[in-house]
N, C-alpha and C positions, 0 to 999 in steps of 0.2 A: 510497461511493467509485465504483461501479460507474455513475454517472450523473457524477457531477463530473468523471473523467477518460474522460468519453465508453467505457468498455471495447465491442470489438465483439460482434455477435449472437451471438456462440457465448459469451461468459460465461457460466459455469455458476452462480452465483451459492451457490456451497459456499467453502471453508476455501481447497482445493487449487488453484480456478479464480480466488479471488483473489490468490494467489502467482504463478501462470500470468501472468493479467495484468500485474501489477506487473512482473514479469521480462522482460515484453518492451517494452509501450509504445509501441511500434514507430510507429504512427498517430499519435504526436505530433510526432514528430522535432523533438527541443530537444536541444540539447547536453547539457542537466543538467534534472534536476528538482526542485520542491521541493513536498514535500504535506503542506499545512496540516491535521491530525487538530482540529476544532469538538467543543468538546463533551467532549474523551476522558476528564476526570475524571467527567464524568457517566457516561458507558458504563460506566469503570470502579467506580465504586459501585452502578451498577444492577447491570452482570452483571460481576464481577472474573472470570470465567473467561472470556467473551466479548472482555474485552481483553485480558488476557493471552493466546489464542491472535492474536487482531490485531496486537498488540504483538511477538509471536515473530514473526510474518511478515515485519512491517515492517522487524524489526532483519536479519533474512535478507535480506531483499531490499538494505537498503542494502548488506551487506555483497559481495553479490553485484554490484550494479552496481558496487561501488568496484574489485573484483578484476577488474572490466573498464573500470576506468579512467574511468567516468561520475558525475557527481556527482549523486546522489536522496539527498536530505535529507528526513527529518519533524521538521515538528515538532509537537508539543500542544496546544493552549489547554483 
């Protein structure tokens, strides 16, 4: 993710500095966004605890951008 939506030099590339970034986004300036997860049923059988922490973030974060009134969507394949 950290390369697809460009995140800047200070990603910390852990749990928390992916939330970080998701939460701000700032350097894309879109009105909304939407993030295609490739793959997730894979991850998710390789590592189920690796997505399911992905997956709690993701759902945070949407919910957090909606409470701010922006639209960030995922979705799966």
């Amino acid at each position: 993710m950290a390369g697809a939506l460009a995140f800047p030099e200070w990603f910390g590339h852990n749990w928390d500095a992916l939330a970080e970034c998701l939460g701000d986004l700032s350097w894309l300036e879109a009105p909304g966004d939407l993030l295609v997860v490739e793959e997730a049923r894979q991850l998710h059988d390789q590592s189920p605890a690796t997505w399911n922490t992905a997956a709690e973030i993701l759902a945070q974060t949407c919910a957090d951008w909606r409470s701010r009134n922006k639209a960030f969507w995922v979705l799966t394949t």
